[in-house]
C-alpha atoms as one frame of an Amber mdcrd trajectory, in Angstrom:
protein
  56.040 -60.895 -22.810  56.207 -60.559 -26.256  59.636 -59.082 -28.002  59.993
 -55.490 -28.538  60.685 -54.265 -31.944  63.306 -52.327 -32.759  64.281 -48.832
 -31.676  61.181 -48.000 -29.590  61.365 -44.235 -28.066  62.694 -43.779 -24.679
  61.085 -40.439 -23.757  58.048 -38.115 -24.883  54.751 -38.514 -26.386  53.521
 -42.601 -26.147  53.801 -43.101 -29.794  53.957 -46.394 -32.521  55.260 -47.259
 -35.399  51.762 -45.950 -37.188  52.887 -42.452 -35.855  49.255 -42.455 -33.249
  49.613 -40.463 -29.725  48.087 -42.355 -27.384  46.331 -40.314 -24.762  43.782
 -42.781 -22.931  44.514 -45.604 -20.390  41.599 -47.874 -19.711  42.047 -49.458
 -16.309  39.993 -52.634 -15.269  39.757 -52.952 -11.712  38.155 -56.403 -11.334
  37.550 -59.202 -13.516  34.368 -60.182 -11.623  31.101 -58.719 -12.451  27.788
 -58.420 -10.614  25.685 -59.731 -13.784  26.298 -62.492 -16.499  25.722 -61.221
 -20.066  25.092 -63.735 -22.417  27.727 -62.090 -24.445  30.223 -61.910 -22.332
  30.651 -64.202 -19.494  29.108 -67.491 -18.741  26.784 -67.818 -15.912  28.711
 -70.501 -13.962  32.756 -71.943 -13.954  34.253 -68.531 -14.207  38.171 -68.781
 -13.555  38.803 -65.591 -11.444  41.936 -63.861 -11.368  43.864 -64.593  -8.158
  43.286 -62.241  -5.436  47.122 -62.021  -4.556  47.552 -61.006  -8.917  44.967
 -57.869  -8.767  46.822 -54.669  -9.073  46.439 -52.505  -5.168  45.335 -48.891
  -5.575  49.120 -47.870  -4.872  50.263 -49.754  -8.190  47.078 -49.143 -10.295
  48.114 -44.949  -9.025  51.780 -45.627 -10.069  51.269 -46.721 -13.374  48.864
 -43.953 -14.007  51.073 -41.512 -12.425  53.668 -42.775 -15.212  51.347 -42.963
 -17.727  50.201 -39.219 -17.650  53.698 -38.122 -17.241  54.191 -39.708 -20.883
  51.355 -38.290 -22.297  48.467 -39.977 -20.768  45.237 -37.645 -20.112  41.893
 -39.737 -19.641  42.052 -42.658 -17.313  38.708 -44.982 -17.674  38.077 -47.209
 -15.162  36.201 -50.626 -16.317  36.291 -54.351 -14.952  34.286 -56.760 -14.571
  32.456 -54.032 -12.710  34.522 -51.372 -10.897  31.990 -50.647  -8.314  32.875
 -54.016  -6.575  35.671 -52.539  -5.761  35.812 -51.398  -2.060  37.820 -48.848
  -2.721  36.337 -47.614  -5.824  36.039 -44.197  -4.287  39.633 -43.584  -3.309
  41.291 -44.946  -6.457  39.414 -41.983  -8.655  40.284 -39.320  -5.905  43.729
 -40.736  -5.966  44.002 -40.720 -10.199  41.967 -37.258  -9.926  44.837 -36.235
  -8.139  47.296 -36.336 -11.171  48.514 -33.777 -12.718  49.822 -32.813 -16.238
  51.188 -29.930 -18.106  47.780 -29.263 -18.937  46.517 -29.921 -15.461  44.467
 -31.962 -13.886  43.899 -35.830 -15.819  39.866 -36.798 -16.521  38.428 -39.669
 -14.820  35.772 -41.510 -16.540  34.103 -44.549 -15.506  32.133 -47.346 -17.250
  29.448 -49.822 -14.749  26.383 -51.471 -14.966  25.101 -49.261 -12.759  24.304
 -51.899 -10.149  25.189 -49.674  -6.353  25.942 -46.539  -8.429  22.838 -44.770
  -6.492  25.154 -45.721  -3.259  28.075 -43.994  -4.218  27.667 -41.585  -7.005
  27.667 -38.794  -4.679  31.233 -39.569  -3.325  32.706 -39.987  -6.923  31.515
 -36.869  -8.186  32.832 -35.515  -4.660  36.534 -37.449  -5.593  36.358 -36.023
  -9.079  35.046 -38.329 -11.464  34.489 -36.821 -14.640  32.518 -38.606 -16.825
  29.959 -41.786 -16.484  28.938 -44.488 -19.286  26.174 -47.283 -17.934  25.575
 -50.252 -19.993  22.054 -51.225 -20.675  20.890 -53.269 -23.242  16.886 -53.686
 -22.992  14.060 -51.640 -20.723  12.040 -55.258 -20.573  12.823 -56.780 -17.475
  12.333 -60.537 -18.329  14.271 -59.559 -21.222  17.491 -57.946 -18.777  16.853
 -61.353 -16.758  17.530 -63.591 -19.443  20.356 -61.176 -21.103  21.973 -60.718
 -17.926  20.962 -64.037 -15.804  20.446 -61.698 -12.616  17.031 -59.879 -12.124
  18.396 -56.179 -11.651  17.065 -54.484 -14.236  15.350 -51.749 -11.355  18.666
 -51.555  -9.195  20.495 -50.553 -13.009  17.498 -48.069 -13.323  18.014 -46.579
  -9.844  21.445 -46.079 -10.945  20.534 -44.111 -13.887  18.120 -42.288 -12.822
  20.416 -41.024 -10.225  23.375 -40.200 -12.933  20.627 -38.433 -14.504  19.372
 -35.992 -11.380  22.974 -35.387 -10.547  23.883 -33.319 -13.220  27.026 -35.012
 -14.098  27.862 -34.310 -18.181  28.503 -35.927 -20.301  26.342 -38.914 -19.708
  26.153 -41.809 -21.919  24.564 -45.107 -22.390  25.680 -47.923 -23.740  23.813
 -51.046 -26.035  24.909 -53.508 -27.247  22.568 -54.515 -30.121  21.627 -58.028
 -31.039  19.734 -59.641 -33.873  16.377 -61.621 -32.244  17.376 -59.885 -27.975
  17.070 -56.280 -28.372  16.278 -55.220 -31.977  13.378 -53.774 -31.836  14.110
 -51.573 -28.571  16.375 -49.520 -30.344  14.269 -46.506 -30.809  12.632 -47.443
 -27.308  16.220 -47.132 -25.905  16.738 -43.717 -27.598  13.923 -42.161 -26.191
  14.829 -43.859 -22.938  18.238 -41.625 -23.031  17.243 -38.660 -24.364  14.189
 -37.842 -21.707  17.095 -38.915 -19.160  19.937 -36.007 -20.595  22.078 -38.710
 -21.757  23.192 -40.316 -25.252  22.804 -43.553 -26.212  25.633 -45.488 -27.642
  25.112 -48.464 -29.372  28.092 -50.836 -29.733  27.812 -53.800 -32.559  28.337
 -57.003 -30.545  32.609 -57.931 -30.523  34.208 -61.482 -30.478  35.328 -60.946
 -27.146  33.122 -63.601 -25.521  34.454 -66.165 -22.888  33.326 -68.788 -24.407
  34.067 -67.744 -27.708  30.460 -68.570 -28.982  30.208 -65.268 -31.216  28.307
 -65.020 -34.145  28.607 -62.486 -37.147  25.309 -63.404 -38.163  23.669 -62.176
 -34.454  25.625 -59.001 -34.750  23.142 -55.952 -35.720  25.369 -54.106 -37.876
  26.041 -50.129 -38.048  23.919 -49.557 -40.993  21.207 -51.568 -39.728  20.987
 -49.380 -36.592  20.956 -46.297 -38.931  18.111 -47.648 -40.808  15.952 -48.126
 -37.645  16.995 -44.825 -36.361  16.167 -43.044 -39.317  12.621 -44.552 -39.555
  12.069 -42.024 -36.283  14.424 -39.556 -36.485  16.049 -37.350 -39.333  19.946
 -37.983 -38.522  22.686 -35.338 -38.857  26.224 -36.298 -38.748  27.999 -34.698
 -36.226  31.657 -34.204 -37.893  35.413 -33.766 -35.763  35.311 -37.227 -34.518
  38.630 -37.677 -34.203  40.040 -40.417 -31.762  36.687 -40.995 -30.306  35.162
 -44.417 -31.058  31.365 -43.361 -31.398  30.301 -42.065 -34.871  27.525 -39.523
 -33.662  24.347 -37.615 -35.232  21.721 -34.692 -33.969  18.239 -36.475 -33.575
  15.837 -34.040 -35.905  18.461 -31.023 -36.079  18.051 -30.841 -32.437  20.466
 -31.138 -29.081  19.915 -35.133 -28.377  22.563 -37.409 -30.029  22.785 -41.067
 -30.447  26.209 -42.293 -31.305  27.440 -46.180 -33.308  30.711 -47.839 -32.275
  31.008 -50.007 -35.289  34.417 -51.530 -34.689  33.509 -54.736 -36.519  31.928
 -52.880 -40.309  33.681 -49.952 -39.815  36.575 -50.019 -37.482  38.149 -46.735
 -36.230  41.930 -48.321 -35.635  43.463 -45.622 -37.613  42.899 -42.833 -35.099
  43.261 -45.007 -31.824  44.539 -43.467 -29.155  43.622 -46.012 -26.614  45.753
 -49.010 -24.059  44.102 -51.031 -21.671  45.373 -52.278 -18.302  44.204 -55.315
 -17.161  43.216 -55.585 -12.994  46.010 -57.887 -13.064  48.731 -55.872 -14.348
  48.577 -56.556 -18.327  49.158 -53.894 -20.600  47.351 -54.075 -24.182  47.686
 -52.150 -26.931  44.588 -53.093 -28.313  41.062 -54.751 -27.070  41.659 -57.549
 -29.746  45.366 -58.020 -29.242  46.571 -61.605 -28.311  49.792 -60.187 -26.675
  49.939 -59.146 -23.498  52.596 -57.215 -21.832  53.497 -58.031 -17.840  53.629
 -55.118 -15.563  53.481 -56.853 -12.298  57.140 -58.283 -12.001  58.131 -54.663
 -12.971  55.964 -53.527 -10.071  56.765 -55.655  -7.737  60.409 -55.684  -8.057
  62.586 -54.492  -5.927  65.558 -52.207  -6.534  66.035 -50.478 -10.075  64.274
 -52.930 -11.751  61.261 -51.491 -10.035  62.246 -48.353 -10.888  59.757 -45.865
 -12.812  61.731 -46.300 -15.528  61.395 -49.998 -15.974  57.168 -49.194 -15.845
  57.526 -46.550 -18.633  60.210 -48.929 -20.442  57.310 -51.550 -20.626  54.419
 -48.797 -21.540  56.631 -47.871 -24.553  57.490 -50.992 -25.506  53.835 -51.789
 -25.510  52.670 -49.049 -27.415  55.287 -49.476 -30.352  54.177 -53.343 -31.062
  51.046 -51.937 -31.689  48.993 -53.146 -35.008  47.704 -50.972 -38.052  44.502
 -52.429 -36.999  42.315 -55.196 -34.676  41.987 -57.092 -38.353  38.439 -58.918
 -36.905  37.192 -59.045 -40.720  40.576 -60.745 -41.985  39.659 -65.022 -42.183
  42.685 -65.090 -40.047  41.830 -63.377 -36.913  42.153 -65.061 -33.553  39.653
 -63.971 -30.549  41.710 -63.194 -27.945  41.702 -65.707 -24.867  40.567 -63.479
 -22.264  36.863 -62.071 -22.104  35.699 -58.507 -22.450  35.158 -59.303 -17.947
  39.134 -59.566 -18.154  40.554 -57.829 -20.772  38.417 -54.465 -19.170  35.305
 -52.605 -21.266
């Protein structure tokens, strides 16, 4: 575990050095996934996380619990793919359960989509609040090559029943890529829009296993602008605050399409966001190379187990926090772990 600087607050708001309030905890609940994008995971020789290292429900609830009594409010659960989690079900009743001053926390999830038709039903019944599905092309040899599993229809399923259930805000996400997906953008769009959802797209990260990313591949913000605007007349929808999606009205009219550009135009200044690994890592940023351990804190027994010690670490975490991810600086280092195990 890295050192703590300095002086770091023992109580209130979950603030840094850069004076930010951070209000979101992104939980991964699995490293694995049920597909194998190209961009982030290779397709064979993955190094799992131990099974005996993955936080239980009981500590994943425990650290939220602490979280939200700090300040916390939205708690998004990621992996890997959450749904391959048994228990998927009774870890957002369990967070859903959480309250605050201002009452109950949200629960948002992000998946593939892959068994969402299964158990949507049950979520929304726990209290999940909101839903993003990643999808990155409508061709299906396409998704097979992409994704190295032919499930483009059991994604679609899952969608389609996202869509019929009514559950709002819905969004999709895309990652775009020069020569894979390029010219489905507008395709994708349209795809969203006749389905009540918004369509994200996310510029492709360094966050790659393998560490095999290319600048050059990445379709940039103001490329996907362009294309959009060849189709649609784009409004800027303003009061963005923390959120990382830039958004705009599609012809003046209700449909939006949003741009996480966190490589040409990063939004660090306004984060409000940490990330908890599924095996007890807390990050203060997606493109941090620090890490700090929660599970001996967890796991211990007697005060150094205590609640305390978790919110000691959460602080301490949050006030070694950088200005900024600094991906466009010639001295950036990708960090080790994947986007599978840092959590989406």
């Amino acid at each position: 575990m890295p050192p703590a600087p300095a002086s770091h607050p023992t109580s209130g708001a979950l603030l840094d050095t850069h004076g930010r309030s951070h209000k979101d905890l992104r939980i991964s609940l699995t490293d694995r996934c049920s597909l194998r994008c190209t961009y982030c995971m290779p397709e064979q020789g993955n190094e799992w996380l131990a099974r005996e290292s993955i936080l239980s429900v009981d500590e994943i609830v425990r650290v939220a619990r602490i979280a939200a009594e700090a300040g916390i409010t939205t708690f998004r659960l990621t992996g890997g793919e959450p749904l391959l989690r048994r228990d998927i079900v009774d870890i957002v009743r369990r967070l859903r359960e959480i309250d605050t001053e201002d009452g109950p926390v949200q629960v948002a999830m992000t998946t593939n989509g892959i068994r969402l038709d299964e158990v949507l039903d049950d979520l929304i019944s726990a209290g999940l609040s909101r839903l993003n599905i990643s999808i990155d092309t409508l061709r299906p040899d396409r998704f097979a090559a992409l994704t190295r599993r032919d499930r483009l229809d059991d994604v679609l399923r899952g969608i389609a029943a996202a869509s019929a259930s009514g559950l709002r805000p819905l969004k999709l996400n895309t990652v775009a890529m020069r020569g894979v997906n390029d010219d489905e953008l507008c395709d994708l769009v349209e795809f969203a829009t006749a389905r009540g959802a918004e369509l994200r797209f996310i510029e492709q990260m360094p966050l790659d296993s393998g560490h095999t990313w290319d600048r050059d591949r990445m379709v940039t913000r103001e490329e996907i602008l362009d294309t959009l605007s060849e189709r649609w007349t784009l409004t800027e929808i303003p009061g963005r605050g923390g959120a990382p999606a830039e958004r705009w009205h599609l012809d003046g009219g209700a449909a939006t399409v949003g741009v996480i550009a966190s490589v040409t135009a990063p939004f660090c200044g306004a984060c409000d966001r940490l990330r908890l690994t599924a095996d007890g890592q807390l990050r203060n940023c997606l493109f941090s190379t620090d890490e700090f351990d929660l599970l001996p804190v967890l796991r211990a027994t007697g005060d150094p187990g205590s609640d305390a010690a978790v919110d000691d670490v959460l602080r301490r975490c949050v006030w070694a926090k950088l200005p900024g991810h600094a991906i466009n600086d010639p001295a950036f280092l990708q960090p080790a772990r994947g986007m599978n195990a840092i959590g989406g």
